[in-house]
PDBQT receptor file of N, H, CA, C and O in Angstrom, charges set to zero:
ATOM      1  N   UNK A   1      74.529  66.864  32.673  1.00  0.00    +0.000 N 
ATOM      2  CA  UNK A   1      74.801  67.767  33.759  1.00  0.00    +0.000 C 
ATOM      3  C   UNK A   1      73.494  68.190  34.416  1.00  0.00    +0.000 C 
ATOM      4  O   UNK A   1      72.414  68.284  33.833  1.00  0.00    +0.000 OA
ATOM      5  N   UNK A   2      73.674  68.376  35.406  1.00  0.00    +0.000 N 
ATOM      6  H   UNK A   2      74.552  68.300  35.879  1.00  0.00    +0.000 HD
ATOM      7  CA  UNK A   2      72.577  68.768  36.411  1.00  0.00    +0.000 C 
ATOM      8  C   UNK A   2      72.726  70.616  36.449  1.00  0.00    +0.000 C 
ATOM      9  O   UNK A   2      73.774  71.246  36.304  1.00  0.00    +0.000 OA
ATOM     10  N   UNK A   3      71.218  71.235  36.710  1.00  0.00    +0.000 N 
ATOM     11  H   UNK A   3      70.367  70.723  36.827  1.00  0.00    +0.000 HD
ATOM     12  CA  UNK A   3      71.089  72.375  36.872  1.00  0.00    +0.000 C 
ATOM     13  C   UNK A   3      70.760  72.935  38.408  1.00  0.00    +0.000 C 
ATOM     14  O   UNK A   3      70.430  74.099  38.636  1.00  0.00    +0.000 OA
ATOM     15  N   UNK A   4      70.929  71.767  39.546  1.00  0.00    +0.000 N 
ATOM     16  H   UNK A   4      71.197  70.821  39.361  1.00  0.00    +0.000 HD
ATOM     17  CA  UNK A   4      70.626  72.124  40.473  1.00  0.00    +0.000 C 
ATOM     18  C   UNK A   4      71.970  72.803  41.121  1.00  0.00    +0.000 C 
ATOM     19  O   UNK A   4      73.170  72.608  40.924  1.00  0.00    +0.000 OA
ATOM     20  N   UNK A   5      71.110  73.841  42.131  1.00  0.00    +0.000 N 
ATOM     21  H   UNK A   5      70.136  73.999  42.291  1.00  0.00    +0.000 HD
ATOM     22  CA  UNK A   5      72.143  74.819  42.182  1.00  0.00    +0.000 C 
ATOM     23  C   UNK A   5      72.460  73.891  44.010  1.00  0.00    +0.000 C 
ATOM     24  O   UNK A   5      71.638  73.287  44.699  1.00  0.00    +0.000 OA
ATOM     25  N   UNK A   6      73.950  74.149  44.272  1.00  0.00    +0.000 N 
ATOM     26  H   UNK A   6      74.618  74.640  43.713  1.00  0.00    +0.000 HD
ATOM     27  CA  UNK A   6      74.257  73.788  45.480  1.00  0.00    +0.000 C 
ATOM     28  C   UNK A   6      74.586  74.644  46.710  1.00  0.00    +0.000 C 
ATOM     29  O   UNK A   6      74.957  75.789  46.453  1.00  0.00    +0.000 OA
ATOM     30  N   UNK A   7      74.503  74.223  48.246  1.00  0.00    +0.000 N 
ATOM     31  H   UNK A   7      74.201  73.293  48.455  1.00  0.00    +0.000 HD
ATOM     32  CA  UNK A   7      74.269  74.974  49.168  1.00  0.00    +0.000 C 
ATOM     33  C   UNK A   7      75.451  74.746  49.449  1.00  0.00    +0.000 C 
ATOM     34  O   UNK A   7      75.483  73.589  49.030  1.00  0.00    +0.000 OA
ATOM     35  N   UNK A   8      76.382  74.915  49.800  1.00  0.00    +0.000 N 
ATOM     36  H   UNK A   8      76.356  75.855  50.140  1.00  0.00    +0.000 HD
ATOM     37  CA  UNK A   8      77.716  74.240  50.386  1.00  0.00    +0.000 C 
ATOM     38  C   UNK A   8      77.427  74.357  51.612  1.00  0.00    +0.000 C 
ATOM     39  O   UNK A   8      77.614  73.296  52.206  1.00  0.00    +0.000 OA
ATOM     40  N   UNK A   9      76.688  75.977  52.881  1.00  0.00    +0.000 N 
ATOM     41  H   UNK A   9      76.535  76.839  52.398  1.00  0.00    +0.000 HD
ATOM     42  CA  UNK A   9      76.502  75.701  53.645  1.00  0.00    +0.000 C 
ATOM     43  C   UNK A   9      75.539  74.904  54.806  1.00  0.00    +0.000 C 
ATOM     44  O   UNK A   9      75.461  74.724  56.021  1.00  0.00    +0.000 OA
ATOM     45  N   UNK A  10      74.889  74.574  53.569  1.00  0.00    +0.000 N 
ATOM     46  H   UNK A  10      74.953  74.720  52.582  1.00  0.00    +0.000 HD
ATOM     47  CA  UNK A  10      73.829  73.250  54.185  1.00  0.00    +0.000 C 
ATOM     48  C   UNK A  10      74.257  71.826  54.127  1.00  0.00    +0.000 C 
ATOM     49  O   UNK A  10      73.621  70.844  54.512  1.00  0.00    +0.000 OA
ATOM     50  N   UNK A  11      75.523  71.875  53.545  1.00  0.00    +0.000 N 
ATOM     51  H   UNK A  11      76.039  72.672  53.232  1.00  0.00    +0.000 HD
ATOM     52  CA  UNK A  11      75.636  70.170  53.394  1.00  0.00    +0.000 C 
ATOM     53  C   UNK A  11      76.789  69.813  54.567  1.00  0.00    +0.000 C 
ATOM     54  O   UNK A  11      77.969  70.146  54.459  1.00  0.00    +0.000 OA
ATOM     55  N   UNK A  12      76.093  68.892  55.986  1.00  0.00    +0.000 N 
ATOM     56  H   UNK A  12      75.134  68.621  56.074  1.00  0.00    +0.000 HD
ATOM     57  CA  UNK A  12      77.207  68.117  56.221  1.00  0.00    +0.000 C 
ATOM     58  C   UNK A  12      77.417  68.628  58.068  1.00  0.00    +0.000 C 
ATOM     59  O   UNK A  12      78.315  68.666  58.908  1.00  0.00    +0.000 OA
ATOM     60  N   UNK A  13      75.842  68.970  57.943  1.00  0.00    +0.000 N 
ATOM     61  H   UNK A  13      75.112  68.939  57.260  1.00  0.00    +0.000 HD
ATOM     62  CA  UNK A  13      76.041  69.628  59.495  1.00  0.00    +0.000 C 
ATOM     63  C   UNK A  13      75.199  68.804  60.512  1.00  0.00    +0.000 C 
ATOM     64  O   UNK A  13      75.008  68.984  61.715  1.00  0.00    +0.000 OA
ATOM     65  N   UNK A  14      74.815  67.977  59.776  1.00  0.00    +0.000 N 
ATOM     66  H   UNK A  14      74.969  67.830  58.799  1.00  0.00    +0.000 HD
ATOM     67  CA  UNK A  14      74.467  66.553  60.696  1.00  0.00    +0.000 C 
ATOM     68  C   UNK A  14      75.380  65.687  60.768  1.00  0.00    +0.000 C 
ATOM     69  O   UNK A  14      75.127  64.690  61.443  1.00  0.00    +0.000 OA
ATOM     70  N   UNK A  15      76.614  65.781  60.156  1.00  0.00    +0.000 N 
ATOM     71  H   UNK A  15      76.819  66.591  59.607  1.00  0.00    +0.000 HD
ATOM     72  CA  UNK A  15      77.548  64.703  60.544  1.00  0.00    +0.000 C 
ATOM     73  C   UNK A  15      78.314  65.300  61.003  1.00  0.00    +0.000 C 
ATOM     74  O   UNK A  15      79.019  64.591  61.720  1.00  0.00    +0.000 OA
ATOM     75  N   UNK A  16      78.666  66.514  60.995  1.00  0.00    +0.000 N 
ATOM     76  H   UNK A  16      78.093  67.090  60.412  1.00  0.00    +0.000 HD
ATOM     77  CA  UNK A  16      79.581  67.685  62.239  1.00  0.00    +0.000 C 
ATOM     78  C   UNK A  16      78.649  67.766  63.377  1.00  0.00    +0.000 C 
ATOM     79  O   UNK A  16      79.274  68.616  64.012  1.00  0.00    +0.000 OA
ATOM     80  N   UNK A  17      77.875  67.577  63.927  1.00  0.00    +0.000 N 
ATOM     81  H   UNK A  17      77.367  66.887  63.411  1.00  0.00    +0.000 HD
ATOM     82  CA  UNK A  17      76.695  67.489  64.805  1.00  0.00    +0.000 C 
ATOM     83  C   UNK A  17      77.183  65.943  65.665  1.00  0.00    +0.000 C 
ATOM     84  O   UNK A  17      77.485  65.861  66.856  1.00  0.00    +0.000 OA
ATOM     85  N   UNK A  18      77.154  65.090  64.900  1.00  0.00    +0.000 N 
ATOM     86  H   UNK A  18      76.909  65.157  63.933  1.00  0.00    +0.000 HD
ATOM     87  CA  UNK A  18      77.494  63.785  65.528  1.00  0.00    +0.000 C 
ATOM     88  C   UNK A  18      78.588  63.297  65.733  1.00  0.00    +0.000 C 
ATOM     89  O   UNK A  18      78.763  62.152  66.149  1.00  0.00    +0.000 OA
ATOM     90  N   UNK A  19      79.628  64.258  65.416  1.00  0.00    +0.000 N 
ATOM     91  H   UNK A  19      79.486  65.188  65.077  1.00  0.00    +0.000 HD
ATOM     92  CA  UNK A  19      80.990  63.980  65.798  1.00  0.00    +0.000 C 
ATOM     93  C   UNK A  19      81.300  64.702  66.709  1.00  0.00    +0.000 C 
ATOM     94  O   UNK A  19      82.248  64.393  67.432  1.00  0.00    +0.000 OA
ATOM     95  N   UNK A  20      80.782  65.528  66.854  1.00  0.00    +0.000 N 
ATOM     96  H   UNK A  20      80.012  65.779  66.267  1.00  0.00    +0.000 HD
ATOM     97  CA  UNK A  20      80.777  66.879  67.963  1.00  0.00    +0.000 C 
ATOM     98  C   UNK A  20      80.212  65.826  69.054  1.00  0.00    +0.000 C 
ATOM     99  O   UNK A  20      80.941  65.688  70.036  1.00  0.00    +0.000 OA
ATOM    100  N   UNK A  21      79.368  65.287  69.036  1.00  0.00    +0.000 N 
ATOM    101  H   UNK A  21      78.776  65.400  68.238  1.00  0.00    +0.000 HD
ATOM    102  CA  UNK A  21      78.788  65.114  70.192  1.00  0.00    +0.000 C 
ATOM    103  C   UNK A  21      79.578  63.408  70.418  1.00  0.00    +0.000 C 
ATOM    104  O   UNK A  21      79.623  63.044  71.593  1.00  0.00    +0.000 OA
ATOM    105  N   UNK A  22      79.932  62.816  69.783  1.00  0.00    +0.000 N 
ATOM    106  H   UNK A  22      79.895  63.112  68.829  1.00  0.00    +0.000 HD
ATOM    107  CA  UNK A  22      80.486  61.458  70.033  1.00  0.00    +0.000 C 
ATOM    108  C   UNK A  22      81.910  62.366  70.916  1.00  0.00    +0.000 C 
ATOM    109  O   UNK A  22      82.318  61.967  72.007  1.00  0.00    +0.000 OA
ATOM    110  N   UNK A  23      82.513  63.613  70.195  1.00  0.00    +0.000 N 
ATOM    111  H   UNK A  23      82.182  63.937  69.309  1.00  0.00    +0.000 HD
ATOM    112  CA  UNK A  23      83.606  63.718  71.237  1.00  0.00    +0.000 C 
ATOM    113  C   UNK A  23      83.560  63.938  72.426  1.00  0.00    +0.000 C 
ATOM    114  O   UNK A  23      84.522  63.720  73.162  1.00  0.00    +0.000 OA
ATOM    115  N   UNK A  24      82.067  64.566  72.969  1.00  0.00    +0.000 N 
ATOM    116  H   UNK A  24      81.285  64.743  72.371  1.00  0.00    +0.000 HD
ATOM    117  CA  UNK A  24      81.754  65.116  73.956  1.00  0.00    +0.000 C 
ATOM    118  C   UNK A  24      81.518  63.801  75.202  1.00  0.00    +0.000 C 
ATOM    119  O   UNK A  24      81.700  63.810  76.420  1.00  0.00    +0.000 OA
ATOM    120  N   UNK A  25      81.015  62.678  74.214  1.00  0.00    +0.000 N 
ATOM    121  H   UNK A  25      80.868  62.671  73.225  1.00  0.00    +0.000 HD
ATOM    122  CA  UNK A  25      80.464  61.473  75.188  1.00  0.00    +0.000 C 
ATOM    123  C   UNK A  25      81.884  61.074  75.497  1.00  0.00    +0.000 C 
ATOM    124  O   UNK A  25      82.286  61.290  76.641  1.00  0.00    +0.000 OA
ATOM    125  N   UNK A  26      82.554  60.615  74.769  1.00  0.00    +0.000 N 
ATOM    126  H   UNK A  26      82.227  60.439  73.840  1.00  0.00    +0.000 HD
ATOM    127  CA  UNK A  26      84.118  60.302  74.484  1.00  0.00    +0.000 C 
ATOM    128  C   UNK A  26      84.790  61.150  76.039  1.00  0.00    +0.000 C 
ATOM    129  O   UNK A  26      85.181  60.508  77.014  1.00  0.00    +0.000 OA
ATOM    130  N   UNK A  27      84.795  62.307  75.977  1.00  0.00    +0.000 N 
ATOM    131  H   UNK A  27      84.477  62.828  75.184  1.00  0.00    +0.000 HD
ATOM    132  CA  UNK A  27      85.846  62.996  76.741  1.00  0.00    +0.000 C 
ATOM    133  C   UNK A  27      85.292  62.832  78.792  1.00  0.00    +0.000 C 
ATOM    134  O   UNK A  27      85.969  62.886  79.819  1.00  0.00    +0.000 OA
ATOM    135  N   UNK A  28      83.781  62.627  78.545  1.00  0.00    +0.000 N 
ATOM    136  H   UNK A  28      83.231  62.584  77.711  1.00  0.00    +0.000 HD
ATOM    137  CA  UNK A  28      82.808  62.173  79.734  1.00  0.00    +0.000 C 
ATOM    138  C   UNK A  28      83.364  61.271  80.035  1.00  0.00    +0.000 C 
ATOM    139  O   UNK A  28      84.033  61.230  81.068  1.00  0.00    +0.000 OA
ATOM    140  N   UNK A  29      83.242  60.293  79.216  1.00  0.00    +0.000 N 
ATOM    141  H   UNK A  29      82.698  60.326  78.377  1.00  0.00    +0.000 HD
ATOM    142  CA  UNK A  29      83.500  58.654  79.394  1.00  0.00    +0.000 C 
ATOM    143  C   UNK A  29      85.276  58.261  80.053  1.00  0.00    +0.000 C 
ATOM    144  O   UNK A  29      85.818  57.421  80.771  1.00  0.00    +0.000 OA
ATOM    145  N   UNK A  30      85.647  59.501  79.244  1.00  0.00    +0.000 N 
ATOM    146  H   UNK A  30      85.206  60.184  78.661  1.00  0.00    +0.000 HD
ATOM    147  CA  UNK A  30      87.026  58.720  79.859  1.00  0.00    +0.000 C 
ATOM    148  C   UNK A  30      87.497  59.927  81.168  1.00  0.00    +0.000 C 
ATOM    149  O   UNK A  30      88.668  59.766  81.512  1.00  0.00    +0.000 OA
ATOM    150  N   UNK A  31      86.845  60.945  81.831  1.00  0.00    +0.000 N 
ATOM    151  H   UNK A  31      85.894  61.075  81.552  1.00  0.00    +0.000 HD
ATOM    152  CA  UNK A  31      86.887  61.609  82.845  1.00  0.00    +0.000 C 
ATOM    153  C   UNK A  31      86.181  60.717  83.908  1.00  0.00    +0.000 C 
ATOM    154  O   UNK A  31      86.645  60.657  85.047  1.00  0.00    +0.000 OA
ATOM    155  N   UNK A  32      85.285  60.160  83.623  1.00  0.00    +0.000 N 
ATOM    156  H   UNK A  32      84.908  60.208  82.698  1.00  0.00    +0.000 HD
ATOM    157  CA  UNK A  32      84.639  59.353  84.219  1.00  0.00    +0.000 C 
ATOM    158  C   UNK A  32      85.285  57.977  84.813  1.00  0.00    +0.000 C 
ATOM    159  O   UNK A  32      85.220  57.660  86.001  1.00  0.00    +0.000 OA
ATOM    160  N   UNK A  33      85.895  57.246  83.830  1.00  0.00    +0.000 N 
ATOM    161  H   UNK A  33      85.948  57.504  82.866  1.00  0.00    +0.000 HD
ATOM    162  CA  UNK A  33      86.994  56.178  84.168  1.00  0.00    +0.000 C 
ATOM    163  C   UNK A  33      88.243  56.859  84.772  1.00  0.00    +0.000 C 
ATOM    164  O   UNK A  33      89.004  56.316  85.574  1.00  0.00    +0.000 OA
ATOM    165  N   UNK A  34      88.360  58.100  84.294  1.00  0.00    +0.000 N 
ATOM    166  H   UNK A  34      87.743  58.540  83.642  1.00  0.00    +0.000 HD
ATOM    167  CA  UNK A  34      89.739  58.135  85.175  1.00  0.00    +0.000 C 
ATOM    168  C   UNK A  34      89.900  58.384  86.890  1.00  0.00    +0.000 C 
ATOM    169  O   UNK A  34      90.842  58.111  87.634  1.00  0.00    +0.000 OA
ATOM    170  N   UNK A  35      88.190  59.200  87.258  1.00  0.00    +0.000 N 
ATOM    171  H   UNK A  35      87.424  59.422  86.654  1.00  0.00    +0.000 HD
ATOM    172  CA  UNK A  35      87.687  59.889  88.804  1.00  0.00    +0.000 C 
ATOM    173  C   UNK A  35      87.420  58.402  89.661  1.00  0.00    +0.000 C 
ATOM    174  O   UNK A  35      87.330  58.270  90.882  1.00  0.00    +0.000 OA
ATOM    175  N   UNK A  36      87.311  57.184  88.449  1.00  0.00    +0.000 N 
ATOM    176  H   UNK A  36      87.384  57.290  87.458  1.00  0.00    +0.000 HD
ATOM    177  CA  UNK A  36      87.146  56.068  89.386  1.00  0.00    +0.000 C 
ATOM    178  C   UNK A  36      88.385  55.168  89.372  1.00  0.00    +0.000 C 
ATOM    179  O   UNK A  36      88.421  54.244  90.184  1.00  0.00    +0.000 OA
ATOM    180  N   UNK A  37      89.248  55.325  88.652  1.00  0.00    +0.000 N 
ATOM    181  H   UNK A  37      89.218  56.076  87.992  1.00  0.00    +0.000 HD
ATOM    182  CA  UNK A  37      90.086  54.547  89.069  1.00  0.00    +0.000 C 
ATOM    183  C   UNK A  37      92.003  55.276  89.169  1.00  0.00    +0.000 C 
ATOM    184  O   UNK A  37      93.061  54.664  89.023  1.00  0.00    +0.000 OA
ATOM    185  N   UNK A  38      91.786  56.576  89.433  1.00  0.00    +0.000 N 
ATOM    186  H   UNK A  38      90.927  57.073  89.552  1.00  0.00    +0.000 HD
ATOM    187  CA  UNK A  38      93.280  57.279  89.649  1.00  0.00    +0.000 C 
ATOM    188  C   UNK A  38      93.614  57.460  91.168  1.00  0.00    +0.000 C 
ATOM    189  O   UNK A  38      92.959  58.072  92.011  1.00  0.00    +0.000 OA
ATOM    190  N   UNK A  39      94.888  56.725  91.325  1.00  0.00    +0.000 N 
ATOM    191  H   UNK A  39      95.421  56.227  90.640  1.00  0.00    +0.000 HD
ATOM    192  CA  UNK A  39      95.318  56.725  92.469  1.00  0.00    +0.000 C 
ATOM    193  C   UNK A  39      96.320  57.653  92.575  1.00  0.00    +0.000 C 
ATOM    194  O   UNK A  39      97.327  57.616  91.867  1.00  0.00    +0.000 OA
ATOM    195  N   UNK A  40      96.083  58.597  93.528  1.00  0.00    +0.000 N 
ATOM    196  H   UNK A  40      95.265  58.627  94.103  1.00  0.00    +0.000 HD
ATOM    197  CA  UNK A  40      97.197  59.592  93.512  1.00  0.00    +0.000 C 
ATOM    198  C   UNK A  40      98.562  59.151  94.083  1.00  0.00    +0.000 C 
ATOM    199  O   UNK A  40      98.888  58.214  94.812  1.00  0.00    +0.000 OA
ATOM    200  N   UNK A  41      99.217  60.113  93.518  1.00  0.00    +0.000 N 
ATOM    201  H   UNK A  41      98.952  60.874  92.925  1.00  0.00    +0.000 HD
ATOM    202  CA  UNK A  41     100.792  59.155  93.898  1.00  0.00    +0.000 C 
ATOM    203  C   UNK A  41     101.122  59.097  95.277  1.00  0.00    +0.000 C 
ATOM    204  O   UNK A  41     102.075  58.420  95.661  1.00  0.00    +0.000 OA
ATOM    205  N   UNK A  42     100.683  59.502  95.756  1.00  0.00    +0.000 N 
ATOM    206  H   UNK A  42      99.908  60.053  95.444  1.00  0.00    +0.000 HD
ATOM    207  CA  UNK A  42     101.300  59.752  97.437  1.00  0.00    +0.000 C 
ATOM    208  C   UNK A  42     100.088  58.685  98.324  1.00  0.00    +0.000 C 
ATOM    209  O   UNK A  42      99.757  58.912  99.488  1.00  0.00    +0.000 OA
ATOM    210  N   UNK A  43      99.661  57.763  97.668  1.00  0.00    +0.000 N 
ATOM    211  H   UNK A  43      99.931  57.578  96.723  1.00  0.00    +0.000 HD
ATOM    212  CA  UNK A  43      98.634  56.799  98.553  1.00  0.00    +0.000 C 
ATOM    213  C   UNK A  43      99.816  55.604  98.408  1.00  0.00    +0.000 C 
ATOM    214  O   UNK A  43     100.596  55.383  97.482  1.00  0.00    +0.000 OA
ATOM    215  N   UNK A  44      99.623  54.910  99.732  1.00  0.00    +0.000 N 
ATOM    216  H   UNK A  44      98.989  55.090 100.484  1.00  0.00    +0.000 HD
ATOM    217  CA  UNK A  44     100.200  53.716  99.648  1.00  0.00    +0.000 C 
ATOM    218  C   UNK A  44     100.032  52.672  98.741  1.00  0.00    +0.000 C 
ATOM    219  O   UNK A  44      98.881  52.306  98.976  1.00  0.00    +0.000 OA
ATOM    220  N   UNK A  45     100.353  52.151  98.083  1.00  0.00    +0.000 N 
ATOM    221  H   UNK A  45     101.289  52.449  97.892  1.00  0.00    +0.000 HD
ATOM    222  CA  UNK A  45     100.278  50.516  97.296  1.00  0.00    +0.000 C 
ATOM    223  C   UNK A  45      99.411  50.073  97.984  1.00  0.00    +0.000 C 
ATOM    224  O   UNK A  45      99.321  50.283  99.193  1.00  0.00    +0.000 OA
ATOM    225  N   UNK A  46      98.246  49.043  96.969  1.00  0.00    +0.000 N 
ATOM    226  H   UNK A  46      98.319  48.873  95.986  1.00  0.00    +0.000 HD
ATOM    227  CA  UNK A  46      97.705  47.952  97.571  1.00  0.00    +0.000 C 
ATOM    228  C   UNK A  46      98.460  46.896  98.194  1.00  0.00    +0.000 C 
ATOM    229  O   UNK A  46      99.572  46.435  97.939  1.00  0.00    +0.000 OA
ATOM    230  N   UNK A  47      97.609  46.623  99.062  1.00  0.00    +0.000 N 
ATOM    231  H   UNK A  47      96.705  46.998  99.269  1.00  0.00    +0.000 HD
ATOM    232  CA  UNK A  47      98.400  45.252  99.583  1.00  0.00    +0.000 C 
ATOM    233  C   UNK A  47      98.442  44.389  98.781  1.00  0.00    +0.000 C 
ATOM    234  O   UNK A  47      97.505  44.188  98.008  1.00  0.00    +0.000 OA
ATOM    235  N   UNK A  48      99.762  43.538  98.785  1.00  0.00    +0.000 N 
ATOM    236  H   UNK A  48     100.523  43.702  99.413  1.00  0.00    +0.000 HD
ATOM    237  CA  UNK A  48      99.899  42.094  98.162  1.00  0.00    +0.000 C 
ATOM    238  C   UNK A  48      99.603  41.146  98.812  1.00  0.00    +0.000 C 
ATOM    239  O   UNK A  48      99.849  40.941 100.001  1.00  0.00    +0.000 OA
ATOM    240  N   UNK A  49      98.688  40.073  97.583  1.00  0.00    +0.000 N 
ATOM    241  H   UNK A  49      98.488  40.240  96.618  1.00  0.00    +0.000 HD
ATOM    242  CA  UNK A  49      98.326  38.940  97.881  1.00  0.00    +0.000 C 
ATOM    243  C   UNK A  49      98.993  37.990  98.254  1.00  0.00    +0.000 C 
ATOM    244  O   UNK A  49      99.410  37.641  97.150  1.00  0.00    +0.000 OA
ATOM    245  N   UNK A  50      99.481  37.204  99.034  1.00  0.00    +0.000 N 
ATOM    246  H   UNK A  50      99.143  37.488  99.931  1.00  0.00    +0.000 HD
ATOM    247  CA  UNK A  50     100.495  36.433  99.832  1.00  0.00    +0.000 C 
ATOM    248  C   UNK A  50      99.645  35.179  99.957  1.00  0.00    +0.000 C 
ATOM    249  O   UNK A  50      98.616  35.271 100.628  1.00  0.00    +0.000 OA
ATOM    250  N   UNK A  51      99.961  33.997  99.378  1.00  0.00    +0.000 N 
ATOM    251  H   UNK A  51     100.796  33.922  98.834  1.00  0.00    +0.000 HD
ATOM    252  CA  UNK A  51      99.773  32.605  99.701  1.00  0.00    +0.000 C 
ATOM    253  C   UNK A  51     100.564  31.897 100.827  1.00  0.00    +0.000 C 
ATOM    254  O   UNK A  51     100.367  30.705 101.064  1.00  0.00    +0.000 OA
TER     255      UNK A  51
């Protein structure tokens, strides 16, 4: 057995740190895809391609 004493609140706040921030890129990323490609409903259809 070990005598080292443990921090509970020091362990594990660099990987709550990097999940925090992967959600943050995450929620950018897909606000970002959506401002470029959402067509509001009341715009006409693209035109169809006709051979």
């Amino acid at each position: 057995m070990s005598n080292d004493t443990v921090n509970p609140s020091s362990k594990g706040w660099g990987v709550a740190a990097f999940i925090i921030v992967l959600a943050i890129v995450a929620n950018v990323t897909a606000y970002t895809i959506h401002k470029a490609t959402y067509l509001k409903p009341d715009k006409a259809p693209a035109a169809e391609v006709t051979r």
